[in-house]
DRENDRENFI-820413 format. One line per field, with one value per residue (C-alpha): residue in one letter; residue number from 1; x, y, z. Coordinates in nm, 2 decimals. Layout:
# residues N
torba <- (A ...)
torti <- (NUM ...)
xx <- (X ...)
yy <- (Y ...)
zz <- (Z ...)
# end
This chain:
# residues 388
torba <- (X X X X X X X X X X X X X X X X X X X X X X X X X X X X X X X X X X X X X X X X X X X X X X X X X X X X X X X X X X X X X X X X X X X X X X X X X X X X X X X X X X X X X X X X X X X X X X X X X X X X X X X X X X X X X X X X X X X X X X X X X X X X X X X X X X X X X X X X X X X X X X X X X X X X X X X X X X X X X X X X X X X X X X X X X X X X X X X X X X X X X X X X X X X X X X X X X X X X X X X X X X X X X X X X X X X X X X X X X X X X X X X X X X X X X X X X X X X X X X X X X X X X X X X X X X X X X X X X X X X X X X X X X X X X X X X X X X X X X X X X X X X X X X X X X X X X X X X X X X X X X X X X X X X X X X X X X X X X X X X X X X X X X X X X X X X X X X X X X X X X X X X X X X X X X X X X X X X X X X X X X X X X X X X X X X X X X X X X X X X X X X X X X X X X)
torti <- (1 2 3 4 5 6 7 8 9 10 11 12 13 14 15 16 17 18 19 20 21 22 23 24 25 26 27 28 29 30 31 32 33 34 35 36 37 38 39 40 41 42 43 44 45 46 47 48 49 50 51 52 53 54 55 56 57 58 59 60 61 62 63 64 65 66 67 68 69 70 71 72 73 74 75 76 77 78 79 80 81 82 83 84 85 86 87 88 89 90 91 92 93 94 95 96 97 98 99 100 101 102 103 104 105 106 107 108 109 110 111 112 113 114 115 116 117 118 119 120 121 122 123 124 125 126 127 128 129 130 131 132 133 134 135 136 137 138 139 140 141 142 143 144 145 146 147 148 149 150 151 152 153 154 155 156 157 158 159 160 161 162 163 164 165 166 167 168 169 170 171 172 173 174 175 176 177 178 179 180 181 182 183 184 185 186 187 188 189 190 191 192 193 194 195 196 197 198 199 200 201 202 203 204 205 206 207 208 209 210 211 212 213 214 215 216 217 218 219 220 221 222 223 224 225 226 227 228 229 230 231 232 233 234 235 236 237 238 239 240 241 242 243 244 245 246 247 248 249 250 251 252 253 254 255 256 257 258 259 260 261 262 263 264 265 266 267 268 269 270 271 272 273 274 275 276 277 278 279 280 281 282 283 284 285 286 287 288 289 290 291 292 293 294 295 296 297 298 299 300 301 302 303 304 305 306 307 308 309 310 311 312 313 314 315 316 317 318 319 320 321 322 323 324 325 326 327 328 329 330 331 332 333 334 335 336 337 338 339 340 341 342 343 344 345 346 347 348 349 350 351 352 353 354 355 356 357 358 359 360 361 362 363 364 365 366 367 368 369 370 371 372 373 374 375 376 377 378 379 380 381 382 383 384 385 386 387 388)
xx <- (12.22 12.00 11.72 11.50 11.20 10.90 10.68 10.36 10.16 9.92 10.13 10.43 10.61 10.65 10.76 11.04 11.11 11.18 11.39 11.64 11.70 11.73 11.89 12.25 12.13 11.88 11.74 11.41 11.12 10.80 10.42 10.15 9.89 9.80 9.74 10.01 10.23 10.10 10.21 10.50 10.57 10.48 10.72 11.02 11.03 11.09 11.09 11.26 10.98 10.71 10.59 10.24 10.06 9.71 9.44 9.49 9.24 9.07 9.26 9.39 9.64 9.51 9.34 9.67 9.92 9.63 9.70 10.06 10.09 9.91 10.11 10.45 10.40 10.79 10.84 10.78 10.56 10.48 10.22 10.24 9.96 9.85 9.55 9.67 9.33 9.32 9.12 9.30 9.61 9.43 9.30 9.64 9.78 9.53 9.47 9.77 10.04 10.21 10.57 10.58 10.27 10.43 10.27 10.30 10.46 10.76 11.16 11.38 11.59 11.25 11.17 11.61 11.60 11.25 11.36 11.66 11.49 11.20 11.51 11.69 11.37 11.33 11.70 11.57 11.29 11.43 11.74 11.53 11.35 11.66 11.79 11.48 11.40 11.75 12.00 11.69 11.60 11.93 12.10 11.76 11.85 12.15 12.10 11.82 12.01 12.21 12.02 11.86 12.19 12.27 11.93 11.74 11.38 11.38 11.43 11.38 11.03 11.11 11.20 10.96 10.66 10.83 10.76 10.39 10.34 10.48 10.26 9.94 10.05 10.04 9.72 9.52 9.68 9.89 10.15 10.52 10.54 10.85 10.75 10.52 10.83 11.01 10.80 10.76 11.17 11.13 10.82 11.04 11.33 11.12 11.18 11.52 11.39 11.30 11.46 11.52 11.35 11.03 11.03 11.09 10.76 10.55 10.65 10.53 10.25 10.30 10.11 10.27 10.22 10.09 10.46 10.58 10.25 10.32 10.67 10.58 10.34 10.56 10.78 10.57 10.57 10.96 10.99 10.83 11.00 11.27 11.17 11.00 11.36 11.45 11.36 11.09 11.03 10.75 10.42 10.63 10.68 10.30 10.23 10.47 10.29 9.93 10.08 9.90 9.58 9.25 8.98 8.72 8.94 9.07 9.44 9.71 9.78 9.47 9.27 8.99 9.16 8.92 8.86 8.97 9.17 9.42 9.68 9.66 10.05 9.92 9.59 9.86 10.10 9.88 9.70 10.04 10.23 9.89 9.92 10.33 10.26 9.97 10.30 10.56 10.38 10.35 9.97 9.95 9.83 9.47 9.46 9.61 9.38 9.09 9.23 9.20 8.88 8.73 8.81 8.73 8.66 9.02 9.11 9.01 8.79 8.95 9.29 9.15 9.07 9.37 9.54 9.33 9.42 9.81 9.83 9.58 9.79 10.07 9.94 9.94 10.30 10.49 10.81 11.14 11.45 11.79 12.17 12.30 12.52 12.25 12.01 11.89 11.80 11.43 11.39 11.15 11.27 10.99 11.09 11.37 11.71 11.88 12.23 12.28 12.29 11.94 12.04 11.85 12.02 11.72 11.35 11.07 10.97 11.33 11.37 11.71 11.89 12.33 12.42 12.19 12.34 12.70 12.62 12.47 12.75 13.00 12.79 12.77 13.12 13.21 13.00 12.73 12.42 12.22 12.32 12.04 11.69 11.34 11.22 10.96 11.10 11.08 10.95 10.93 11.24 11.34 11.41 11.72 11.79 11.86 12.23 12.24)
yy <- (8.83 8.88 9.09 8.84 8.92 8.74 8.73 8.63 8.50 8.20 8.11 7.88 7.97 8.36 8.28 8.07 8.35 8.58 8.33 8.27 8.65 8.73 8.46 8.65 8.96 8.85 8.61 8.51 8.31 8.23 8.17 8.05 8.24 8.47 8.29 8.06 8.39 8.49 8.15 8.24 8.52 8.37 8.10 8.26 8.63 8.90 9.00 9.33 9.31 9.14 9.16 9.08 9.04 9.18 8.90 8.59 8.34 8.33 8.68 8.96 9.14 9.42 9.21 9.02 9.33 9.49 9.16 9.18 9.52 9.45 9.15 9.30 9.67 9.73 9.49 9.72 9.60 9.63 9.56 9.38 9.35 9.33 9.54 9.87 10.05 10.42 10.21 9.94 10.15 10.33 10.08 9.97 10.27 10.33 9.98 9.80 10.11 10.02 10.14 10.12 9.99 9.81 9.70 9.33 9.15 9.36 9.39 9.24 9.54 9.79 9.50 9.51 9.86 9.86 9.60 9.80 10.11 9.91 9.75 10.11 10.18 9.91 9.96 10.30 10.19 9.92 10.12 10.38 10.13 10.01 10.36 10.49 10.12 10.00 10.30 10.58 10.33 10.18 10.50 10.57 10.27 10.28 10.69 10.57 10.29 10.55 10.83 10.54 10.48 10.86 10.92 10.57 10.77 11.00 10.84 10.45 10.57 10.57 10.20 10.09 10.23 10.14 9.77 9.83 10.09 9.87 9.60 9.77 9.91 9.53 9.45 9.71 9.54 9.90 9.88 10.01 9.94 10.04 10.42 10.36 10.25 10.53 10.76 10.63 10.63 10.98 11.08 11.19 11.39 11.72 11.62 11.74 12.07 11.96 11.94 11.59 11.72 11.78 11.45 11.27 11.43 11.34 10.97 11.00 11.17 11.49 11.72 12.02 12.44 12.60 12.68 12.38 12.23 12.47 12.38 12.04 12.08 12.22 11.91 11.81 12.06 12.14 11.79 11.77 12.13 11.98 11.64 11.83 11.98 11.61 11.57 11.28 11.30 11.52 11.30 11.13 11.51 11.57 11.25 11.39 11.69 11.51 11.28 11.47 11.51 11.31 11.14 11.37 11.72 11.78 11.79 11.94 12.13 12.31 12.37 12.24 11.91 11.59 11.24 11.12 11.46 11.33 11.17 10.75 10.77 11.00 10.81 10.46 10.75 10.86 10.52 10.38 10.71 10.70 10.31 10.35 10.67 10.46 10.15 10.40 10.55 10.20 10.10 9.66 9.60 9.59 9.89 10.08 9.92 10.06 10.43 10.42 10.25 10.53 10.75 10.55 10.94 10.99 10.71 10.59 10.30 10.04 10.18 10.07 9.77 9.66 9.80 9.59 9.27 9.34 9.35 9.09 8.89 8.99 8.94 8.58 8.53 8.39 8.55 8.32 8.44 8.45 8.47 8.79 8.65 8.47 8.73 8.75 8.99 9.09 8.94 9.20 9.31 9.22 9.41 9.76 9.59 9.83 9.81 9.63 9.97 10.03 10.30 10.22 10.08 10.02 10.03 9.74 9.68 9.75 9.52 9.39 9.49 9.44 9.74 9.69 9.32 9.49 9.73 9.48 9.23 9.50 9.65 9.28 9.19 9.50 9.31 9.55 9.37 9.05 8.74 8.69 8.92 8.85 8.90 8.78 8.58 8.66 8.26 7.98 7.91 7.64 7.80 7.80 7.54 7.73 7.71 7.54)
zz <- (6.24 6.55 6.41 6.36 6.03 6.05 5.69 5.71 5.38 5.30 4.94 5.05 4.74 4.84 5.16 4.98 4.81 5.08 5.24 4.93 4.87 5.24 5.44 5.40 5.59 5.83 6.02 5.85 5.99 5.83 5.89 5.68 5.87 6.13 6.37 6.31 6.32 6.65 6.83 6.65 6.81 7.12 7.14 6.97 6.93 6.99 6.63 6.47 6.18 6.08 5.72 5.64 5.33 5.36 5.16 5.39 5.46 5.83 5.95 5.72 5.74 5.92 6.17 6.25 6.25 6.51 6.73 6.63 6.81 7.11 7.16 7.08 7.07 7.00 6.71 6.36 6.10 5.74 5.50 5.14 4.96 4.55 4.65 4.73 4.76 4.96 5.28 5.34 5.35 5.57 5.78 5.78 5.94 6.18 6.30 6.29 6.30 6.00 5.92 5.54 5.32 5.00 4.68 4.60 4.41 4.60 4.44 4.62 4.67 4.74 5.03 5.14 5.18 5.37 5.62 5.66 5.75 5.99 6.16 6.23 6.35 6.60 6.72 6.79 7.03 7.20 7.25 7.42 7.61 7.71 7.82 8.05 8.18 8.25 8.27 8.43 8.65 8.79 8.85 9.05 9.21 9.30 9.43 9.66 9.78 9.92 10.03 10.23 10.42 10.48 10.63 10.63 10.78 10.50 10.20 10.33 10.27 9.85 9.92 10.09 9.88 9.52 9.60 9.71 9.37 9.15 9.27 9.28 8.95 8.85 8.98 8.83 8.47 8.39 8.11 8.17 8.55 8.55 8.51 8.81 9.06 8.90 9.02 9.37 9.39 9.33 9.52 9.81 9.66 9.74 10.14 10.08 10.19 10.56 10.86 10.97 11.31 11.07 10.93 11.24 11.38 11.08 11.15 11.47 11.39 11.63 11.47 11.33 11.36 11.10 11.00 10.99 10.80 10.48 10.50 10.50 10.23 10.00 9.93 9.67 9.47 9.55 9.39 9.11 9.01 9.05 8.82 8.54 8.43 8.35 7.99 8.02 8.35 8.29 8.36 8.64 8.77 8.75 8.95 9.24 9.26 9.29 9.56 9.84 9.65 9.75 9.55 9.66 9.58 9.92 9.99 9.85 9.59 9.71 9.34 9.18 9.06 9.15 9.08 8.75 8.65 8.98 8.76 8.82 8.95 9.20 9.31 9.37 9.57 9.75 9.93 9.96 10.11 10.39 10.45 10.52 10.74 10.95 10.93 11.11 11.36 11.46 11.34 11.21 10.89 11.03 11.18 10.88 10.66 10.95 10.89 10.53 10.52 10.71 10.49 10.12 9.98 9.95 9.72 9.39 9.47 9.18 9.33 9.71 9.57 9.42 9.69 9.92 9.72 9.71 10.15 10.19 9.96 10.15 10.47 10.37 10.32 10.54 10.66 10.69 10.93 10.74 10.77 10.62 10.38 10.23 10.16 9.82 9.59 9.56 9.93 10.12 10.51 10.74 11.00 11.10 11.11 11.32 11.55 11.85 11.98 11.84 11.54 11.27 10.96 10.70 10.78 10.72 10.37 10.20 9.91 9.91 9.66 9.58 9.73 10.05 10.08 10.07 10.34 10.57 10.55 10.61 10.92 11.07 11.00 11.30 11.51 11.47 11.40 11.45 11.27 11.09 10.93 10.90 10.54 10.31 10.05 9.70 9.65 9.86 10.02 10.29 10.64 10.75 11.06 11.42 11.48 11.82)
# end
């Protein structure tokens, strides 16, 4: 039994009620109130269901599943009431998102066979949840993992941007950040279409023929072609595309989009993109920060500030210097780790992940790399003592 049902009702002896006829199938939790369900919900959902009767003292029923949703949008809820009039269905529906609206006093078996059908229902979300967050995501993952060890300068780029658009993502308060650091680990994919030689000089900030700048301009678009035949990849798609695209209207794609009609994924992309650039071609965290401020048209200016609060909040954390074979996930590389020979292996701003840990121990076990990495750690952690 791991869906979990939470009723909600001031009269004790209904709650009794529901917990003799349903303890055999599922899991069933009470509250006398709505706010008492809300702690509830705090301390020990998640919750498949929550069923809530509508006249309560202090919060109805509506008012409490409209709390409910915002505190656990996933969890599917349904309303009992002895007052089935057409508004507070209504109200119901609208405010609270209710799944099935039932008339109380409720038969046991009407109330089995709606719990059953609100707990396919949840299975349903969170599976799908579970599908774009966990299985979209990792294979992401795992393919830019590698792309970043075939050609580190192109796509180290996805790596090193995911961390800073997820965080600013964070900052500005955004739901599903997730779908953010999607979108920067695929911000890049369009770059497929350009030599290596072409990348290389937009790192160093050679500036291009005219040629080369509409070749170079086109990896957005190339991208997100190539993301919008990916069923729900479509708004991510749209976000690639706008990557290039200023505050003010400038930019590319070159049309009459501006200001708030740049999608939000593509107002993060597109400070955080200019920030790394200004990183490579070998600009501190001042200066970048210089370069963008002079030109504050470009960005969004509650995006510049969050932004602005993510590095200054990184700029205060300390690095620590550590052994290879005890790097941990979520660790952040402070600095290029590259060959004794001077190739470059993975570029600054990589957050370790399994695979990159794998590939580093292997490269250092041939003798090809420093003992240890600088990185910023994930949370405090002790430094390790210089081996003398």
């Amino acid at each position: 039994m791991n869906d979990k049902v939470l009723f909600v009702d001031d009269e004790s002896n209904v709650l009794d009620s529901y917990r003799r006829s349903l303890r055999k199938i599922l899991s069933v939790q009470t509250a006398l109130s709505g706010q008492e369900a809300l702690q509830i919900m705090e301390t020990e959902g998640p919750f498949s269901v929550i069923v809530s009767d509508m006249q309560m003292p202090g919060m109805n029923g509506v008012e409490f599943l409209a709390r409910a949703r915002q505190q656990a949008p996933d969890t599917v809820r349904i309303m009992l009431t002895g007052n089935a009039d057409q508004q507070t269905a209504i109200d119901a529906v609208n405010t609270g998102d209710v799944f099935r609206f039932l008339n109380k006093p409720c038969e046991p078996k009407v109330m089995a066979k709606a719990l059953y059908a609100a707990v396919s229902q949840y299975r349903l979300i969170t599976a799908e949840k579970e599908l774009l967050e966990k299985t979209l995501t990792g294979s992401i993952g795992v393919l830019s993992d590698v792309l970043s060890m075939v050609n580190p300068e192109a796509f180290g780029k996805t790596n090193r941007i995911k961390r800073l658009v997820g965080s600013v993502a964070a900052q500005l308060q955004l739901d599903d950040i997730w779908q953010y650091e999607t979108m920067a680990s695929l911000s890049q994919v369009g770059c497929v279409i350009l030599p290596e030689a072409l990348l290389s000089k937009h790192a160093k900030g050679i500036e291009f023929n005219e040629e080369e700048k509409q070749l170079f301009d086109q990896q957005a678009s190339v991208g997100a072609d190539l993301l919008s035949k990916i069923p729900r990849l479509q708004e991510i798609a749209n976000c690639v595309q706008y990557q290039g695209k200023n505050f003010d209207g400038s930019g590319v794609p070159f049309d009459s989009v501006s200001a708030d009609e740049v999608p939000l994924g593509a107002r993060i992309l597109k400070i955080v993109l200019d920030f790394d650039t200004y990183q490579t071609r070998g600009l501190d965290t001042k200066e970048c920060l210089a370069q963008i401020d002079a030109n504050q048209n470009w960005y969004d200016p509650e995006v510049l500030q969050a932004f602005q609060t993510v590095i200054n909040g990184e700029t205060n954390t300390g690095t620590i210097s550590v052994g290879i074979r005890n790097l941990k996930e979520s660790m952040v590389l402070a600095e290029d780790v590259c060959t004794t020979a001077g190739l470059l292996v993975l570029s600054k701003g990589l957050e370790v992940s399994a695979f990159v840990i794998e590939r580093l121990v292997m490269f250092s076990r041939s003798g090809m790399l420093p003992d240890k990495v600088l990185v910023y750690p994930p949370e405090p952690v002790e430094k390790e003592p210089d081996s003398k």
